[in-house]
C-alpha positions as CSV (number, residue, x, y, z in Angstrom):
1,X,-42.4,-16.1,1.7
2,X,-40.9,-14.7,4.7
3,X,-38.0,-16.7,6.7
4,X,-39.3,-17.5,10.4
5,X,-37.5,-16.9,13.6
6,X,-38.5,-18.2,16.7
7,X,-38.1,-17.2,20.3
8,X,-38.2,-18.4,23.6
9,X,-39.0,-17.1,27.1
10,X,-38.8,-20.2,29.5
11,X,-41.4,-20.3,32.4
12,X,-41.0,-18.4,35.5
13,X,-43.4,-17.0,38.2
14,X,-43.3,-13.0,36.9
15,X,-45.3,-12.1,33.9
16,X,-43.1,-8.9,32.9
17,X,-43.6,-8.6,29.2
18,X,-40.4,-10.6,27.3
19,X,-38.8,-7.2,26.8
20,X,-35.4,-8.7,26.0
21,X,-36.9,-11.3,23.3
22,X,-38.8,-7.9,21.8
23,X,-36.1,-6.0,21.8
24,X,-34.1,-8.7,19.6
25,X,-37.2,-9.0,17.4
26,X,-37.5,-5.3,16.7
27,X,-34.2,-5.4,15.0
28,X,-35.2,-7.9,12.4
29,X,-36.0,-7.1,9.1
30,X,-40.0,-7.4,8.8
31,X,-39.8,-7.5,5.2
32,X,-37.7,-10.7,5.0
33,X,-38.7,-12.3,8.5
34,X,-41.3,-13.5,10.4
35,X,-40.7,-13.2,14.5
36,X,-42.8,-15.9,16.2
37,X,-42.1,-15.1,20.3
38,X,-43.6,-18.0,22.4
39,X,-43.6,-17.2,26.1
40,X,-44.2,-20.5,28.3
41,X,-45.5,-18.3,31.6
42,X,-48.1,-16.9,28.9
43,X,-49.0,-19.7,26.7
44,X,-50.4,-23.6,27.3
45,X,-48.0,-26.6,25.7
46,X,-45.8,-24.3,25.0
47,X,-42.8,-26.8,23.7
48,X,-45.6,-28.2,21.4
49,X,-46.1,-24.3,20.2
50,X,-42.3,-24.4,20.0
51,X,-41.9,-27.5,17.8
52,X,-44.6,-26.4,15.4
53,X,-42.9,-23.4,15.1
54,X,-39.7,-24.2,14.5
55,X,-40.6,-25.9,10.8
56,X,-39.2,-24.5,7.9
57,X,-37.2,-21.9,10.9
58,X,-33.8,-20.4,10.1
59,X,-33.2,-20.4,13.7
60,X,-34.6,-20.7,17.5
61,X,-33.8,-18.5,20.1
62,X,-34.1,-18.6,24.1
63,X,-33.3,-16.0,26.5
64,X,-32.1,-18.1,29.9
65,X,-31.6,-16.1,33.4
66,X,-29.5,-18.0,36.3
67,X,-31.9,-20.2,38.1
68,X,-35.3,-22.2,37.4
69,X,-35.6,-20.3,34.2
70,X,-32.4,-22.7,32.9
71,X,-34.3,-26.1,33.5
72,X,-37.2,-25.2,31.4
73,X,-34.8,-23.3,28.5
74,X,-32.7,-26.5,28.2
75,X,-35.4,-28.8,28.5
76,X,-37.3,-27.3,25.0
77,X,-33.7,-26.8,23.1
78,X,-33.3,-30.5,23.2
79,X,-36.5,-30.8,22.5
80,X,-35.9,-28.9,19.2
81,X,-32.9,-30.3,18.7
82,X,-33.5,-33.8,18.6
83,X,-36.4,-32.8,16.3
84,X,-34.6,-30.6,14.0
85,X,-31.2,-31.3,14.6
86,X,-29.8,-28.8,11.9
87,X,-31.5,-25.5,13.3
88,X,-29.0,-23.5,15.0
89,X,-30.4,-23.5,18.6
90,X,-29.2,-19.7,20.3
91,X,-29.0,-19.0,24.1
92,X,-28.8,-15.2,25.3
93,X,-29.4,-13.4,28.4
94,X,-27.9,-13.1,31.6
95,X,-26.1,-16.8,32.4
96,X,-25.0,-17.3,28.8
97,X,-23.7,-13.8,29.1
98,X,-21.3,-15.2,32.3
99,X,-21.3,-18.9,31.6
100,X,-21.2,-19.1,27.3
101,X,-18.3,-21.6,27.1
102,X,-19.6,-23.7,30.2
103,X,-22.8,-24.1,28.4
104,X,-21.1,-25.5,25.3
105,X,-18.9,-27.7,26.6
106,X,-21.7,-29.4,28.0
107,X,-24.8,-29.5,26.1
108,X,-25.2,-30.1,22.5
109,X,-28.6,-28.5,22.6
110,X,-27.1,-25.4,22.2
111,X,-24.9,-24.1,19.2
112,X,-24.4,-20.7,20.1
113,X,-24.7,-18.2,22.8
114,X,-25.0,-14.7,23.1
115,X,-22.6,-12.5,25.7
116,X,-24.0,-9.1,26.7
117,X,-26.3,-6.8,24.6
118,X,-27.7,-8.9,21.9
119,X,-29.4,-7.0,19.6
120,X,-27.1,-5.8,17.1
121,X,-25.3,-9.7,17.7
122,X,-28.5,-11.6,16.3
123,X,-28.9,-9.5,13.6
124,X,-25.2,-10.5,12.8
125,X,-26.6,-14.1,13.3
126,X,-28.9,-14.3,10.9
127,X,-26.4,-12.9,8.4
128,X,-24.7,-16.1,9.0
129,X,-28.0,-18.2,9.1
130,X,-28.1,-17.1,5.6
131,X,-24.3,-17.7,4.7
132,X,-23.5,-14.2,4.2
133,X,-20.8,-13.7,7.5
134,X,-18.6,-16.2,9.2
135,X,-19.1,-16.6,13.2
136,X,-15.2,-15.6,13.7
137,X,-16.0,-12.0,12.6
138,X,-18.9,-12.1,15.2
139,X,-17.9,-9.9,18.5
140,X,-19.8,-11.3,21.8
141,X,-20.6,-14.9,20.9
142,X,-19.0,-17.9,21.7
143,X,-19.9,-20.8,19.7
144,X,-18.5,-24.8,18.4
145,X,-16.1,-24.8,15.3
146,X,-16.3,-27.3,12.6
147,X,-13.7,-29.6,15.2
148,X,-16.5,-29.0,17.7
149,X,-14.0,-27.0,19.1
150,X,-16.0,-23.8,21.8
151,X,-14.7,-20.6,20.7
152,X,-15.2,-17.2,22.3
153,X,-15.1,-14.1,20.2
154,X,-14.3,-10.5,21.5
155,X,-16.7,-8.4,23.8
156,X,-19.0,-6.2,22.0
157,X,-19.3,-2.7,23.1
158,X,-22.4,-1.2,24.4
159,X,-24.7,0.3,21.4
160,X,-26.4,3.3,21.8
161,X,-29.9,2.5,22.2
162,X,-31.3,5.5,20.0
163,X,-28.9,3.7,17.3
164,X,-31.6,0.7,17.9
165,X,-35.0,0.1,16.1
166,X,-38.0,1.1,18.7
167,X,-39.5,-2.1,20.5
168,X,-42.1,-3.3,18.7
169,X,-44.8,-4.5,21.1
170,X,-47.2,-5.9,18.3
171,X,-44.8,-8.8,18.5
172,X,-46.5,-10.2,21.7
173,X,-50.6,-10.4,22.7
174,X,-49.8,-7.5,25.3
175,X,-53.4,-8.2,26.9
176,X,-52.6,-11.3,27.7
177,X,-49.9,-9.6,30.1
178,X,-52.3,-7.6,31.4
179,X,-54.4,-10.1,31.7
180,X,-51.9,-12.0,33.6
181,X,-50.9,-9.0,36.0
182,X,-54.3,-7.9,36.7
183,X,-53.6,-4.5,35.7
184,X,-52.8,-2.6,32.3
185,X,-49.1,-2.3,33.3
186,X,-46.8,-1.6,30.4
187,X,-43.4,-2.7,30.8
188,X,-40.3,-0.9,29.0
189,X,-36.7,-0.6,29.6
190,X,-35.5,3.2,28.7
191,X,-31.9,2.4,29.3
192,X,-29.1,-0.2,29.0
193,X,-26.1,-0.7,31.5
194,X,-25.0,0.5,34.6
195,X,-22.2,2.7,35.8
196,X,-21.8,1.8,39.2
197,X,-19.2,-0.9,40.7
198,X,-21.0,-2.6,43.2
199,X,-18.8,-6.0,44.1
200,X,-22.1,-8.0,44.8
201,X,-23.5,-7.5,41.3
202,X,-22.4,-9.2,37.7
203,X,-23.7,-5.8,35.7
204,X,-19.7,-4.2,36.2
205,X,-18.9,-7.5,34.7
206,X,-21.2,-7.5,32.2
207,X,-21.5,-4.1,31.2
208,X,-18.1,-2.9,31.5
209,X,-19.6,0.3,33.5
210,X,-21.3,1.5,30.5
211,X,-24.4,2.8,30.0
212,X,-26.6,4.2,27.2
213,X,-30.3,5.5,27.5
214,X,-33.0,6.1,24.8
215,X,-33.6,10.2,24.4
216,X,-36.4,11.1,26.2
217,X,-38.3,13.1,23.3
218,X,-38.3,9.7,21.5
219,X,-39.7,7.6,24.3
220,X,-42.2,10.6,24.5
221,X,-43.5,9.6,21.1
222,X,-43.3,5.7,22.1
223,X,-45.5,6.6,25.0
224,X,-48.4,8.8,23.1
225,X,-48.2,5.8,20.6
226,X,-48.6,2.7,22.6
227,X,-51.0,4.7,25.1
228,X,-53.4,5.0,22.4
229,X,-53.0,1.4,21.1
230,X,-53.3,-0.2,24.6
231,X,-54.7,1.9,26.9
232,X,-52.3,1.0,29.9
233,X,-52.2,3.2,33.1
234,X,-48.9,2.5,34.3
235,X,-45.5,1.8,33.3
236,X,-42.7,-0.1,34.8
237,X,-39.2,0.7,33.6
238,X,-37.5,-2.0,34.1
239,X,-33.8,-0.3,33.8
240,X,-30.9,-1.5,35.9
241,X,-30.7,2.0,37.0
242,X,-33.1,4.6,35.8
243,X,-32.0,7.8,37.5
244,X,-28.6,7.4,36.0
245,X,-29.0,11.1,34.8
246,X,-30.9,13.2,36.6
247,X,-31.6,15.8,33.7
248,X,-33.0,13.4,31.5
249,X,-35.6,11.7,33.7
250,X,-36.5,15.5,34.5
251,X,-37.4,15.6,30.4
252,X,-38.8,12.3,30.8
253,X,-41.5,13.6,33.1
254,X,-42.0,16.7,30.8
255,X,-42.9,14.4,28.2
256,X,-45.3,12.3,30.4
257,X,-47.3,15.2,31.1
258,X,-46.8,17.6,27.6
259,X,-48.0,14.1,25.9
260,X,-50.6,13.6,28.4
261,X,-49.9,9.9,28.8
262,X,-51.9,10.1,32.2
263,X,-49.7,6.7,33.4
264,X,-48.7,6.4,37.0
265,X,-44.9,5.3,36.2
266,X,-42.4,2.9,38.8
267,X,-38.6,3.0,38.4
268,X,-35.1,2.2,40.4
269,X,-33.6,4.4,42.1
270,X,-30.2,4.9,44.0
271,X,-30.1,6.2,47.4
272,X,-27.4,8.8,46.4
273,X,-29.5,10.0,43.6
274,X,-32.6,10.5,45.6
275,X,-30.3,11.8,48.2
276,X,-28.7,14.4,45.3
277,X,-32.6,15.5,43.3
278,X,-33.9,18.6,45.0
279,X,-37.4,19.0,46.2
280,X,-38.5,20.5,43.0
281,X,-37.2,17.4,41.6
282,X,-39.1,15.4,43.4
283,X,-42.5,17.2,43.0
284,X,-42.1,17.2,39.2
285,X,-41.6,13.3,38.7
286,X,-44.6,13.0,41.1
287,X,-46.7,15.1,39.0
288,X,-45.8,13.3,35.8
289,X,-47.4,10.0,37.5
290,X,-44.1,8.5,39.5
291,X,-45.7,6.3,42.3
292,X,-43.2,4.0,43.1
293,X,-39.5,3.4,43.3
294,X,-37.0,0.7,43.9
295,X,-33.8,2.0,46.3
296,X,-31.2,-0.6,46.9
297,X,-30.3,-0.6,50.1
298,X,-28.4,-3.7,51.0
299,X,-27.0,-2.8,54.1
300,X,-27.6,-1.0,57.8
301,X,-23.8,-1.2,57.9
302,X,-21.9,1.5,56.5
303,X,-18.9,-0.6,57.5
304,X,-20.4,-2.8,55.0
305,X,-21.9,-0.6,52.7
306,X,-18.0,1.0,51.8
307,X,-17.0,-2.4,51.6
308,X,-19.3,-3.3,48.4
309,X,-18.9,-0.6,47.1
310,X,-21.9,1.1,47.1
311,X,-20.9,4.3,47.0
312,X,-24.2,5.4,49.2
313,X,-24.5,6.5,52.7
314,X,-27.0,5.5,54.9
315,X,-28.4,9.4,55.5
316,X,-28.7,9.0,51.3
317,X,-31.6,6.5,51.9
318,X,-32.9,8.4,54.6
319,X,-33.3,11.7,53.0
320,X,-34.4,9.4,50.0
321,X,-37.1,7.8,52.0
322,X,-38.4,11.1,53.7
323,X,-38.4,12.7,49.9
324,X,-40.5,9.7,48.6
325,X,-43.0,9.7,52.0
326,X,-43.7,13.1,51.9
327,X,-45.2,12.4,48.3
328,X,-46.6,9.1,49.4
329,X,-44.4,7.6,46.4
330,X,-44.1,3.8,48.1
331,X,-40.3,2.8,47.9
332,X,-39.2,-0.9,47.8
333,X,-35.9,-1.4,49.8
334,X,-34.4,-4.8,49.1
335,X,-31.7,-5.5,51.8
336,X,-29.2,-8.6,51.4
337,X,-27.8,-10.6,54.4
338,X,-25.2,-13.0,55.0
339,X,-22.3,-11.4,53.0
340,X,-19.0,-13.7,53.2
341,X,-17.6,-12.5,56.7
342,X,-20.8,-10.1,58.3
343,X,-21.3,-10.0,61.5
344,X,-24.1,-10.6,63.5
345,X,-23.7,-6.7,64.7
346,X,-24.0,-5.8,60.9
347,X,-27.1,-8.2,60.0
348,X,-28.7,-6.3,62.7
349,X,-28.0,-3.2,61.6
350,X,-29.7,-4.4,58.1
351,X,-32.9,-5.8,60.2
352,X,-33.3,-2.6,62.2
353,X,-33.1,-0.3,59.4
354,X,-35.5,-2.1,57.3
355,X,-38.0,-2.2,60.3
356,X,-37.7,1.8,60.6
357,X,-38.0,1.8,56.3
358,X,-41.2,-0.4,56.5
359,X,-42.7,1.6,59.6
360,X,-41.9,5.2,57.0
361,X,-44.7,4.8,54.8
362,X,-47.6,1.8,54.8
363,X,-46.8,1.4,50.8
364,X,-42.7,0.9,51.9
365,X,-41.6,-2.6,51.8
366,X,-38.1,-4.4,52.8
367,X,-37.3,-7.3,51.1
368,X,-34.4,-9.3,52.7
369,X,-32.7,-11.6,50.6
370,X,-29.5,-13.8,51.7
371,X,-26.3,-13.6,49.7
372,X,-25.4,-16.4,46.9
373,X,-22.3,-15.9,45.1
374,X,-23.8,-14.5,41.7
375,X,-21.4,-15.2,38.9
376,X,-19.4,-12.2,37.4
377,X,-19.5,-10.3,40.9
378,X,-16.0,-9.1,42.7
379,X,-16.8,-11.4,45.7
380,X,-17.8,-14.1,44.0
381,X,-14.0,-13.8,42.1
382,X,-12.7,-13.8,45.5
383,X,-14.7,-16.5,47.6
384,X,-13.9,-18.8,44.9
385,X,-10.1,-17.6,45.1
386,X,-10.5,-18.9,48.6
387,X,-12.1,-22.0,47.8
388,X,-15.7,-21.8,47.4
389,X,-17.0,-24.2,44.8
390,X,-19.5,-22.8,42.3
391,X,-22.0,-25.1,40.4
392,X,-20.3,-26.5,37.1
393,X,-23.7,-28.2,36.1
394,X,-27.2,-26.3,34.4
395,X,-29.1,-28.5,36.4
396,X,-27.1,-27.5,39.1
397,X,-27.4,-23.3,38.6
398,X,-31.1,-24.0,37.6
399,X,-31.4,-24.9,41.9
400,X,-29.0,-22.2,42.9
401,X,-30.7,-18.9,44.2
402,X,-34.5,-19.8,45.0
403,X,-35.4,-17.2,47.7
404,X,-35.1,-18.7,51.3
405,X,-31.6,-20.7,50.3
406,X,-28.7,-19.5,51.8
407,X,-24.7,-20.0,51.1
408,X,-22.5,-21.0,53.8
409,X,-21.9,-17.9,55.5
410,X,-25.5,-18.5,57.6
411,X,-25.8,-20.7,60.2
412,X,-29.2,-22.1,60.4
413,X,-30.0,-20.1,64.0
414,X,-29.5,-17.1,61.7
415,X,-31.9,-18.2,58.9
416,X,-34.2,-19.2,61.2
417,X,-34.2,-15.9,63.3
418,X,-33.7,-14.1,60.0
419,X,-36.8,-15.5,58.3
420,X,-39.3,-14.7,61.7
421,X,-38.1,-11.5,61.5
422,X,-39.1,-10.9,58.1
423,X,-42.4,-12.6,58.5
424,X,-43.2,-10.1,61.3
425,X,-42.1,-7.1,59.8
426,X,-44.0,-7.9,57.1
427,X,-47.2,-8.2,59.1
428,X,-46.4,-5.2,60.7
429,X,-46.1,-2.2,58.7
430,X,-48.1,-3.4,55.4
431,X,-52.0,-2.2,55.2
432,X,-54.5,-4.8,56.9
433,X,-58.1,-6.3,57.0
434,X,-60.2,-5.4,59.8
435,X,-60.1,-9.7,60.4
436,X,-56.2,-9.0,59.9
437,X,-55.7,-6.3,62.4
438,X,-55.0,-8.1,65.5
439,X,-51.5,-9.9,63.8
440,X,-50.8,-6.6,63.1
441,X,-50.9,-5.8,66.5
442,X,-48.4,-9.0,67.4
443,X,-46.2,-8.3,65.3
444,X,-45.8,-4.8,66.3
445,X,-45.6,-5.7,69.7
446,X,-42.9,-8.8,69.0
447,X,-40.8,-6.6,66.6
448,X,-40.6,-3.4,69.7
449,X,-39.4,-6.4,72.3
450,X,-37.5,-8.2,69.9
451,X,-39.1,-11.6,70.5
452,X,-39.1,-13.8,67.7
453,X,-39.3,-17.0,70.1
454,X,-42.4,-19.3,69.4
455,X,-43.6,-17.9,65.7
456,X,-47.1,-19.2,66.0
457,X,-48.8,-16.7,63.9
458,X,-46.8,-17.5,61.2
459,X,-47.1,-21.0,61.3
460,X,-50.4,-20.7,60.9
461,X,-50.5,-18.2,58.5
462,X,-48.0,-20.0,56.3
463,X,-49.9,-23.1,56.9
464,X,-53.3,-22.1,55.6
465,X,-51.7,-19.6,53.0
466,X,-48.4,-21.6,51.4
467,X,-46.1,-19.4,49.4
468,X,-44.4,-20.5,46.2
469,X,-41.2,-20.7,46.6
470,X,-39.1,-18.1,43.7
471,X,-36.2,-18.3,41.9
């Protein structure tokens, strides 16, 4: 009989296919092990799913991201645990990646967590599950001794992702994602890393800089395969940084359209690469099915811009937004306000940049997103040099970066100025309803005069259509 392994993706309000827990799955001897994922945004009573599961299990495994996803991963551990209190309970993903020995030191729901890429790291695990390899000689985990002691061991190097078994996609119901969606989207992640040092962002932390990618005559045979099995008609990569090399998402594309995938495709993208790929470039990735991209913008300042490190000018996202408009490829442009120090002057830089982004193309949107000290980012190491207290609690990073909270660098004039504006640039750019038109119209008209005084429209819209708030 085969030995069962079960893993965990806590709730949250996306429905991106569990790509981390399947790519941890995939490594796993099928011959010796059963894989049981359970994904709570997916399934009903999932901790009952969970607790069923875990009999006769050689181990349980959750993958926990900073914010709301923590409450819900904690939650089922102790659930297991006080159920099965000798099944080794393992955390992985991105807070156990920053916060392993914090965790330890104070839950007991959790024996063991994962730092960085985890693949190659569970496999190790279940070696030791089976008493074949002590958790000493195991690079990236930290984990409680037989004193109850929380150890660390050494950071594990990035592993070559072609060194990896292929995800195996038959380890989730992938209509039920669709399902979920409402579209036949097929998410995969091509690469692993990111080489870029931006001080805002924990990945430099994380990933040392590194960065490995799949080869793309290997994902063209993934594609062909998993096309036929499921049908989809459009893929999200969900890389850190896609475009990394510019040559290989030009081979990419070949293989889209030599294999006849017929998939529109989305991606990230990096104003300086878009800036850098020629014409031709861009007319070949829109031919292979590329409809959308993601281009990190940030900042209007470039005062601010060179000071986290970006590396990007601002005539890079131009050039990059003309390229994508002119193949009516829709771009999102996340921007992020209320750095440590900005200046009003620089916050509206950001808000009149991403009014001139959203008016570009009808597809373009801006998101604007306020600054929370992530952990493992430069200016996080340096606002908490200066004093700035980070949560010490789960409970406490499970609250800490819902969209619409703010750290102490924004006054609440500027949120509240902040937040109109984005509710009318919003309304103003994005397609519309005939019923829909006349806001439209408003918000066009408030946006040119720069009057967000007396936001009725949006008090009524948010009043009869209530958004959820996201973490």
């Amino acid at each position: 009989m085969k030995k069962k392994i079960v893993l965990y993706n806590p709730t949250a309000v996306f429905f991106d296919m569990p790509l981390a827990l399947i790519a941890i799955g995939s490594q796993i001897d099928p011959s010796k092990y059963e894989v049981q994922i359970i994904d709570a945004r997916i399934q009903r009573d999932a901790h009952a799913r969970v607790l069923e599961a875990c009999e006769n299990a050689i181990c349980f495994g959750a993958t926990v991201l900073t914010g709301s996803p923590i409450s819900d991963a904690l939650m089922v551990s102790q659930k297991v645990k006080s159920k099965y209190p000798k099944l080794p309970i393992v955390w992985g993903g991105w807070h156990p990646s920053l916060f392993a020995t914090q965790i330890l030191e104070e839950t007991k729901a959790v024996d063991i967590c994962v730092k960085s890429q985890g693949e190659e790291t569970f496999c190790e695990l279940i070696e030791h599950f089976e008493g074949h390899l002590d958790l000493a000689q195991i690079q990236g985990i930290a984990y409680r001794d037989s004193f109850g002691f929380v150890q660390s061991t050494g950071k594990r190097h990035l592993k070559d992702m072609n060194e990896l078994r292929a995800s195996d996609y038959s380890l989730i119901d992938v209509e039920e994602y669709f399902q979920k969606k409402n579209q036949r989207q097929f998410d995969y992640i091509s690469s692993a890393g990111c080489r870029f040092r931006c001080t805002f962002c924990a990945d430099p932390f994380v990933y040392e800089r590194g960065w490995t990618g799949i080869d793309p005559e290997r994902m063209g045979q993934e594609f062909s395969y998993w096309k036929k099995k499921y049908q989809f008609d459009d893929i999200n990569f969900q890389d850190e940084t896609f475009f990394t090399k510019r040559k290989r998402v030009e081979q990419i594309a070949q293989e889209l359209i030599d294999r006849q995938v017929n998939s529109s495709w989305a991606a990230t993208l990096r104003g300086d690469q878009g800036n850098r790929m020629s014409e031709e470039n861009f007319d070949h990735v829109k031919s292979s099915g590329l409809r959308r991209v993601l281009v990190g913008v940030e900042s209007g300042s470039q005062e601010m811009m060179d000071w986290l490190k970006k590396d990007i000018k601002i005539e890079h996202i131009w050039n990059t937004a003309r390229k994508c408009a002119e193949r009516d490829i829709a771009v999102i442009f996340p921007f992020i306000v209320g750095f440590p120090g900005e200046t009003d002057k620089s916050v509206k830089h950001s808000l009149d940049l991403a009014q001139k982004l959203n008016a570009l193309h009808l597809e373009n949107t801006t998101p604007i997103f306020y600054f929370k000290p992530y952990p493992g980012s430069k200016i996080t190491t340096d606002v908490v040099a200066q004093g700035h207290q980070l949560p010490e609690l789960l409970q406490e990073w499970a609250n800490f970066d819902f969209v619409g909270s703010v750290g102490p660098w924004v006054s609440a004039e500027k949120f509240q100025m902040i937040e109109r504006f984005k509710f009318y640039n919003k309304m103003a750019w994005r397609k519309h309803k005939l019923s829909t038109r006349p806001l439209q119209v408003i918000s066009r008209w408030r946006l040119r005069r720069s009057f967000l005084d007396l936001p009725i429209e949006k008090y009524l819209v948010e009043k009869l259509s209530p958004q959820q708030s996201l973490s």
